[in-house]
C-alpha positions as CSV (number, residue, x, y, z in Angstrom):
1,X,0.0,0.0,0.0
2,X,1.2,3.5,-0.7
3,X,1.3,6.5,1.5
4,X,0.0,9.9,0.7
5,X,3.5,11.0,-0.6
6,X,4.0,8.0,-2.4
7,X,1.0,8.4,-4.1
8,X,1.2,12.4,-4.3
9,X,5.4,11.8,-5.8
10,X,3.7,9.4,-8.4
11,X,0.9,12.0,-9.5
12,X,3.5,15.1,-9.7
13,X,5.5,13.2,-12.2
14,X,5.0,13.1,-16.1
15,X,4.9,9.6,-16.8
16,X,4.9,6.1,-14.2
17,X,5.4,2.8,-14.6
18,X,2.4,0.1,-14.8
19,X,3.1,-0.9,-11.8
20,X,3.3,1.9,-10.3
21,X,-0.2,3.1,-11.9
22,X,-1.3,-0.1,-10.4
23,X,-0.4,0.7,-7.2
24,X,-2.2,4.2,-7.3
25,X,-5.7,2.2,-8.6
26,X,-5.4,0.1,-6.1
27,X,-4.7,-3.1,-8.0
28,X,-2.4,-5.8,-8.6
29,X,0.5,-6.0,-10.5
30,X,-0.9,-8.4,-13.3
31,X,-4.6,-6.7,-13.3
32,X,-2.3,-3.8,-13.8
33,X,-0.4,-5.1,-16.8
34,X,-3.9,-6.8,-18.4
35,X,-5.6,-3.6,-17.7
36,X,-2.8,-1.3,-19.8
37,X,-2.7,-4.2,-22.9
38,X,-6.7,-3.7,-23.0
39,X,-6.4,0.1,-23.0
40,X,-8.0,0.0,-19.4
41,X,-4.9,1.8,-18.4
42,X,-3.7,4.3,-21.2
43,X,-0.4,3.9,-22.3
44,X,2.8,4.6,-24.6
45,X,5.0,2.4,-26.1
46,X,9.1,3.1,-25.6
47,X,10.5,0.2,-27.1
48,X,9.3,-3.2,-25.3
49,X,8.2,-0.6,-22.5
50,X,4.6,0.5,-21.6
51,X,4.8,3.9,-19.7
52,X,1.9,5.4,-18.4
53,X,1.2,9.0,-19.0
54,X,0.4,10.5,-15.3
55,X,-2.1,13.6,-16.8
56,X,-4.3,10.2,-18.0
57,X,-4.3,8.5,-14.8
58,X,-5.2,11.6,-12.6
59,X,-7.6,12.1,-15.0
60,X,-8.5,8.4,-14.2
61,X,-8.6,9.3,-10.7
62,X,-10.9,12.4,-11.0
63,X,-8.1,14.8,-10.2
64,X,-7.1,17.8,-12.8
65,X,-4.5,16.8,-15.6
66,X,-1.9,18.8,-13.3
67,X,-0.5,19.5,-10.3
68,X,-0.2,23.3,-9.3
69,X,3.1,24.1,-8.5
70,X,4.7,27.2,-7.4
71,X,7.0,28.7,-10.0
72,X,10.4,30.1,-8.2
73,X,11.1,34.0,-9.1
């Protein structure tokens, strides 16, 4: 299980891992994987690699596309 920061590091980032993404929707690791080959889970191919774009799985999570940040003067 993650903890708030955990989670909250994950959904600041650009992109995650499946796993990862997994572990923010509260499943398993192979729901996870089957859920990103189905298109459950949106995702980009790098190569053999399947990384999750994080704007599409806050969006998922019925948070806005972004984080607000505080840009330094």
């Amino acid at each position: 299980m993650l903890t708030q920061e955990q989670r909250d590091e994950i959904l600041a980032g650009a992109t995650t891992t499946v796993p990862l993404a997994g572990k923010v929707l509260g499943i398993g690791l192979s729901r996870a994987y089957q859920s990103a080959r189905v298109g459950e889970i949106p995702t980009v191919r790098m190569g053999r690699k399947m990384i999750v774009p994080v704007p599409k799985l806050r969006e998922m999570l019925g948070l806005p596309p972004h984080t607000q940040t505080a840009i330094a003067a």
